[in-house]
C-alpha positions in Angstrom: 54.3 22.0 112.4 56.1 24.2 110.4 54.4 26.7 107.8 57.5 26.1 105.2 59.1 23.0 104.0 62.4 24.1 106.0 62.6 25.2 109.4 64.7 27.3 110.4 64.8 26.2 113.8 62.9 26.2 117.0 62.4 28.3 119.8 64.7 27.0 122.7 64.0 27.1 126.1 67.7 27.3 127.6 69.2 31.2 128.4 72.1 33.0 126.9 75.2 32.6 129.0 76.6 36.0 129.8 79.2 37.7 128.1 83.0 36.6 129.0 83.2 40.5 130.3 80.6 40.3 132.3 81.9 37.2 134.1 85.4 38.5 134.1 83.6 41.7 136.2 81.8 39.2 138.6 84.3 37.3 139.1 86.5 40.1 140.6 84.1 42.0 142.3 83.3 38.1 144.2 86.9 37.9 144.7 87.1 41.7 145.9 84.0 41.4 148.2 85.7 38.3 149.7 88.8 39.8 150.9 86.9 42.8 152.3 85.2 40.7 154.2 88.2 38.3 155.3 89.6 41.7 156.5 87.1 44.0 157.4 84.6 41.3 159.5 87.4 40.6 162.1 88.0 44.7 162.1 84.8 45.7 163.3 84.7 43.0 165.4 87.7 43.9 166.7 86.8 47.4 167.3 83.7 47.2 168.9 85.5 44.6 171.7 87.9 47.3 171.9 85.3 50.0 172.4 83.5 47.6 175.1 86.5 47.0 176.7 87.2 50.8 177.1 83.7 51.8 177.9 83.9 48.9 181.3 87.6 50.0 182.3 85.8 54.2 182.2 83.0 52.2 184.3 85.4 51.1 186.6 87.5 54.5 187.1 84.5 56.6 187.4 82.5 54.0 190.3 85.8 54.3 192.2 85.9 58.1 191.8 82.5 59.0 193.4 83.0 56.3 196.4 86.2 58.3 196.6 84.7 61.6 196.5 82.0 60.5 199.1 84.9 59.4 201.0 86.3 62.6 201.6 82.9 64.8 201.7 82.1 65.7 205.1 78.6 66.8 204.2 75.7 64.7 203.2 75.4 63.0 200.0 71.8 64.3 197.6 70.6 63.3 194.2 72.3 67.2 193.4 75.8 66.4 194.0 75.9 63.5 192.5 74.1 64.8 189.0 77.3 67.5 189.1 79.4 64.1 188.6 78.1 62.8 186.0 77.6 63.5 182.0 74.9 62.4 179.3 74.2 58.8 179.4 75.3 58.1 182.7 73.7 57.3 186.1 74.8 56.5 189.8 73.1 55.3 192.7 74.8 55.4 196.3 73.6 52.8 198.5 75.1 54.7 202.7 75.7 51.6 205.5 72.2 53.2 206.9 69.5 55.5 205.2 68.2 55.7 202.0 69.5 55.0 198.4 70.2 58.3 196.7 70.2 58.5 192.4 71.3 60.5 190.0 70.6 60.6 186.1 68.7 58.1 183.8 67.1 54.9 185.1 69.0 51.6 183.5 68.3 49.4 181.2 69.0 46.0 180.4 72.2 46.2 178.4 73.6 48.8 179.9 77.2 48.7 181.7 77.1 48.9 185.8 80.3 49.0 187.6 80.6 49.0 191.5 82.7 50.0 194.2 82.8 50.3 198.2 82.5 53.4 200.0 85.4 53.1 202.9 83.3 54.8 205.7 80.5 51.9 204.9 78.0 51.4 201.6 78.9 51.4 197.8 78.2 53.1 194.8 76.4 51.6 191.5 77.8 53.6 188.4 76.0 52.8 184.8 77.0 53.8 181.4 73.9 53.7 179.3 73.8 51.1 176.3 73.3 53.6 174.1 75.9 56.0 174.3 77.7 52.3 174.2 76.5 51.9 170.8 77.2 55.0 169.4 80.9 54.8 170.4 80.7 51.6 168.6 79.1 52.9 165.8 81.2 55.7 165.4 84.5 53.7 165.8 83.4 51.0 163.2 82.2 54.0 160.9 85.7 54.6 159.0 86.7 50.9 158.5 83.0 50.1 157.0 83.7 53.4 154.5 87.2 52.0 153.6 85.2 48.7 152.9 82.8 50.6 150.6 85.5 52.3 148.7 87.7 49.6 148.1 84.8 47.9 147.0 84.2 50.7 144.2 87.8 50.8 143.4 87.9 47.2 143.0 84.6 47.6 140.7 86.3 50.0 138.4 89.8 48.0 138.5 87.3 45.4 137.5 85.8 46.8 134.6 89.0 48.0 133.2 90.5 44.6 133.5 88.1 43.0 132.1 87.6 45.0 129.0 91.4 44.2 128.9 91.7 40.5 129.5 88.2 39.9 127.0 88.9 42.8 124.4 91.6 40.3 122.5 88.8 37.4 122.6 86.2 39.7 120.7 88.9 40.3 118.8 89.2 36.5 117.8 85.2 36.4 117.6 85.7 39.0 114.8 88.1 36.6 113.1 86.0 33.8 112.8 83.6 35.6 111.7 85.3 36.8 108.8 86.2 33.4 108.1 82.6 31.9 108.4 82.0 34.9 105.9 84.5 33.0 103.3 87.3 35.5 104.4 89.7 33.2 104.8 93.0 36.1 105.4 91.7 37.9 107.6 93.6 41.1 108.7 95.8 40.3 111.7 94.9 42.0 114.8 97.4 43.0 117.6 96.8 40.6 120.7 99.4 40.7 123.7 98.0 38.0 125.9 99.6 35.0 125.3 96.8 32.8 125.3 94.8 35.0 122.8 98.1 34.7 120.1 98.2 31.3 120.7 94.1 31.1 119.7 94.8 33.3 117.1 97.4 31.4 115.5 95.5 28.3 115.3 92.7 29.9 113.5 94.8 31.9 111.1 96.5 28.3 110.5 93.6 26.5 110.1 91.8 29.4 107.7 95.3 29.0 105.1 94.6 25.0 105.6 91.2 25.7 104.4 91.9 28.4 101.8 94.4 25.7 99.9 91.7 22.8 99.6 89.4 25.2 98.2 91.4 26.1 96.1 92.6 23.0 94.9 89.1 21.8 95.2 88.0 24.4 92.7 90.9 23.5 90.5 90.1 20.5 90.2 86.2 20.8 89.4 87.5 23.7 86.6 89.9 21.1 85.1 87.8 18.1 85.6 85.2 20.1 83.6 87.3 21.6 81.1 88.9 18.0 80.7 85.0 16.4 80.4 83.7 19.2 78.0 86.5 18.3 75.2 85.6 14.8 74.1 81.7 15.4 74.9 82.2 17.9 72.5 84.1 15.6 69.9 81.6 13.1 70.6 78.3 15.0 69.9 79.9 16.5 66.5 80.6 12.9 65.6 76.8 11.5 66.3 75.5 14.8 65.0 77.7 13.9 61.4 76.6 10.4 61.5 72.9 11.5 61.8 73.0 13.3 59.0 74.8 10.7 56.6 71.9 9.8 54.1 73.1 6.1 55.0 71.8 6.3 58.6 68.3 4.4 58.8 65.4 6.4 60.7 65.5 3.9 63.5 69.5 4.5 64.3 68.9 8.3 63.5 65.9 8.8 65.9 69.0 6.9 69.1 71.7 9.2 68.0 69.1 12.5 68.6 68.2 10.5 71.9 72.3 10.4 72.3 73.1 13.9 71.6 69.8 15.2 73.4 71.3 13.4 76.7 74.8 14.2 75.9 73.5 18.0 76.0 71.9 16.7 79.6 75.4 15.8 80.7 77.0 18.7 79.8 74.5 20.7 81.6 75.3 18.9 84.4 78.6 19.1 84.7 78.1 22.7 84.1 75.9 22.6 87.4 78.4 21.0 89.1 80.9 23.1 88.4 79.1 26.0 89.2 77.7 23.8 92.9 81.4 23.3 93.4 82.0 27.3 93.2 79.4 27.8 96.0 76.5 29.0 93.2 73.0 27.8 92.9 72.7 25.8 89.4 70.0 26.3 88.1 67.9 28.5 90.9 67.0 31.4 88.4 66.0 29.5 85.2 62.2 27.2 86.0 60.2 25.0 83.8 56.6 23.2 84.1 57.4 20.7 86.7 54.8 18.2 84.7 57.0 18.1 81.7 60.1 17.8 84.0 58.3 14.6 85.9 57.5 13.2 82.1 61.2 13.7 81.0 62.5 12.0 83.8 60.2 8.5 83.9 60.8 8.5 79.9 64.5 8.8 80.1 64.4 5.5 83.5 61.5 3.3 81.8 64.2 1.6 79.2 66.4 0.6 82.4 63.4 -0.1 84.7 61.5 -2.4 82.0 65.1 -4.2 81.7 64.3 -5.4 85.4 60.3 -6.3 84.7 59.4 -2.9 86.4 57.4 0.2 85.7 57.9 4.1 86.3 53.9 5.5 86.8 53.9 9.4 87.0 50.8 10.6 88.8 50.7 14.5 88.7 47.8 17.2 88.1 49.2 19.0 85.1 49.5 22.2 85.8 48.6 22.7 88.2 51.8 21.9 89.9 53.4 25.4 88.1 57.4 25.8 87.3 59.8 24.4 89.1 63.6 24.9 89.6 65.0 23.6 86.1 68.0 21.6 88.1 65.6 19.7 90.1 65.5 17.2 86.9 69.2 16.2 88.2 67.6 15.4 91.7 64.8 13.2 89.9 67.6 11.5 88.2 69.3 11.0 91.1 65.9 9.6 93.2 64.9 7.4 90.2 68.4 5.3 89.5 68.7 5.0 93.3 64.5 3.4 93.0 65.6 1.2 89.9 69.3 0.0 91.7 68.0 -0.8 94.9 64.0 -0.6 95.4 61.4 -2.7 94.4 58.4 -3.1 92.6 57.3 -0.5 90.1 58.4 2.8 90.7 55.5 5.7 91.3 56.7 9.4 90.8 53.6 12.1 91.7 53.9 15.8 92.3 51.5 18.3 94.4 51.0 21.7 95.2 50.6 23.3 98.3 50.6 27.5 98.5 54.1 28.4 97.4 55.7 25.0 97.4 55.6 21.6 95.7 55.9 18.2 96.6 57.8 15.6 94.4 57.4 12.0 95.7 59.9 9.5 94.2 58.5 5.7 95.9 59.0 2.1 95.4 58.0 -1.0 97.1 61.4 -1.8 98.5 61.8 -1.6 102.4 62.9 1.9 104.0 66.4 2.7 104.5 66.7 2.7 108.1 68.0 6.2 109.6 69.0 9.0 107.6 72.7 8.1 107.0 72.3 7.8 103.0 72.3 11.9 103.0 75.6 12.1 104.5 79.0 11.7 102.3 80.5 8.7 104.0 83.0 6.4 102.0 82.9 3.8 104.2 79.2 3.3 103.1 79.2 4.1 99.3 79.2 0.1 98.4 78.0 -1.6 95.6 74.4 -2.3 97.5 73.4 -0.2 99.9 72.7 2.7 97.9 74.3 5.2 100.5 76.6 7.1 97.7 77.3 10.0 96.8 74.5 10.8 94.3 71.8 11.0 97.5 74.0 13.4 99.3 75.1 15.7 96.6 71.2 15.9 95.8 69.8 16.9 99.3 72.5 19.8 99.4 71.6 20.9 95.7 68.1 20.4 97.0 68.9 23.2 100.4 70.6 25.4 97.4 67.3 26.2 95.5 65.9 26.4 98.9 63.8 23.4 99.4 64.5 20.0 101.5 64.9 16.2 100.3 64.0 13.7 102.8 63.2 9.8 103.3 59.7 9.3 104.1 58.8 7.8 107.6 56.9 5.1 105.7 57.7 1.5 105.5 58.6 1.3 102.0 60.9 3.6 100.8 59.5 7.5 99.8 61.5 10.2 98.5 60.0 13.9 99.4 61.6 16.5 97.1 60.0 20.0 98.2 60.9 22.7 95.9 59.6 26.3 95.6 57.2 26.6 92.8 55.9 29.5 90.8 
């Protein structure tokens, strides 16, 4: 449960994606890695068959050398003259019509290579190239294309930083925009892209930001207008009721409504002063507080001739104060919360107020059922009838409300319960 009235959000357990850089980098080293392998797999391959292929044909020129050389020896054939034939990694064996096998060099092995080859005065001769000189051959042939590999691969690594600092540097460029639009800058200073793309995104925003610009603008014309136009006959008309209260004609009765009149005719000017200055992007009313019990009082005094009109009540049930100072343009949200209770609840209408650490709690409920979802905070026209009190008035108040930094919200109870959580002092 959160500690404060407003959360500002909760922990999530998904992962930030990685940077459009570090994609762009992954991307072509994937892409690099690829074709080295396309090319470089089949290479070495290629060379070691050729190496084999080599090392067999050497098996089969040197087994038909020595039964050539016995061939034309006259004198017997040892273990000693056939070790002068030979060189590391090699072995013979020569197998005479009659006597004895006589070897020379290393013993074989499995995967060594043993060529043969007939001896024409009778027998043969058994020549092996051992695996392992084999395999260095190999080794070393396949040696040069595997450090090509490697250093393409670092070339293509650096080729693939650069590029990609250069494809996504315009793109953080365009981040920087928006952010300077989200920070109200709405001209921000143009910044040099040359991929095409990037202009393109570019444009848009810049377009979109002057869109913007001229609806403030003309928004914030029209609230200074509409209030300058407002502010001229409320002025006219609190002079006149101020003059007719003082005419020595007016009875006490009639003289006590006009001070009620100009009192609230002061209430609206306030209020369209807020306005005006919620319009602007300000917070009415967030440095000035008063006791929140004399603001709950105010409020059910101003409602209780238009709720005992219907047969109803306004009840305020509040500790005092206890409850401390609250934002003074929260009495424009308990206006708001009790003409929405008198034009579409039911039942007599309770307001109470509470306390908790650093906050207060404002309840505004009737006995009329609750709205179902929480569409009536959200300005939509097509809902702003005659009877299903989903104007304006709820709307404007919940974003007021976020403004002094507190929350307005519908109650999950069955009949309908306005929370108004302020800060309190």
């Amino acid at each position: 449960m959160c500690a404060s009235p407003r959360c500002e959000g909760s922990a999530s357990g998904s992962t930030r994606a990685p940077p459009m850089r570090e994609r762009l980098i992954v991307a072509f080293l994937a892409l690099a890695l690829g074709i080295i392998a396309l090319y470089g797999v089949p290479r070495i391959i290629m060379v070691a068959d050729l190496v084999h292929a080599s090392e067999n044909q050497y098996a089969d020129r040197m087994a038909g050398m020595v039964a050539a050389v016995i061939d034309d020896r006259d004198e017997p054939v040892d273990e000693a003259f056939l070790a002068s034939l030979l060189t590391e990694g090699e072995s013979v064996e020569y197998r005479p019509a009659d006597g004895d096998a006589v070897r020379a060099g290393s013993t074989p092995v499995g995967n060594d290579i043993t060529r043969s080859s007939d001896v024409s005065a009778g027998g043969a001769v058994a020549f092996t190239r051992s695996g392992e000189v084999v395999a260095e051959r190999v080794t070393t042939a396949i040696a040069p294309v595997i450090v090509i590999g490697i250093g393409l691969l670092v070339v293509s690594a650096v080729v693939a930083v650069l590029l990609a600092r250069s494809l996504s540097r315009p793109f953080l460029r365009i981040v920087e925009t928006v952010r300077q639009i989200g920070r109200g800058n709405l001209q921000p200073s143009p910044e040099p892209l040359r991929i095409p793309e990037a202009k393109a995104i570019d444009a848009a925003l810049r377009d979109s930001a002057a869109t913007l610009e001229r609806r403030i603008r003309r928004e914030h014309e029209f609230a200074a207008n509409a209030s300058h136009q407002l502010r001229t006959p409320i002025t006219a008309l609190r002079l006149e009721l101020e003059d007719l209260s003082l005419w020595p004609e007016t009875a006490p009765a009639v003289r006590e409504q006009l001070d009620h009149a100009v009192r609230e005719i002061d209430r609206l000017a306030d209020a369209i002063s807020q306005l005006l200055e919620f319009a602007r992007g300000g917070t009415p009313g967030s440095g000035t507080f008063e006791p929140l019990h004399d603001s709950l009082r105010a409020a059910a005094s101003r409602w209780n001739a238009q709720a005992g009109a219907s047969g109803r009540r306004i009840r305020v049930s509040a500790s005092g104060s206890a409850l401390g100072d609250a934002p003074a343009a929260a009495s424009q949200i308990l206006d708001v919360l009790l003409h929405n209770a008198i034009a579409h609840g039911r039942g007599d209408i309770t307001v109470s107020g509470e306390r908790r650490s650093e906050y207060v709690t404002v309840q505004v409920a009737d006995q009329g059922p609750r709205p179902s979802g929480n569409q009536i905070f959200q300005r939509r026209p097509e809902q702003r009838s005659a009877t299903s009190g989903e104007g304006i008035g709820l709307a404007l108040s919940a974003e007021l409300a976020e403004s002094l930094g507190g929350h307005l919200l519908l109650e999950g109870a069955p009949t309908t319960t306005f929370s108004l959580i302020l800060p309190a002092r």
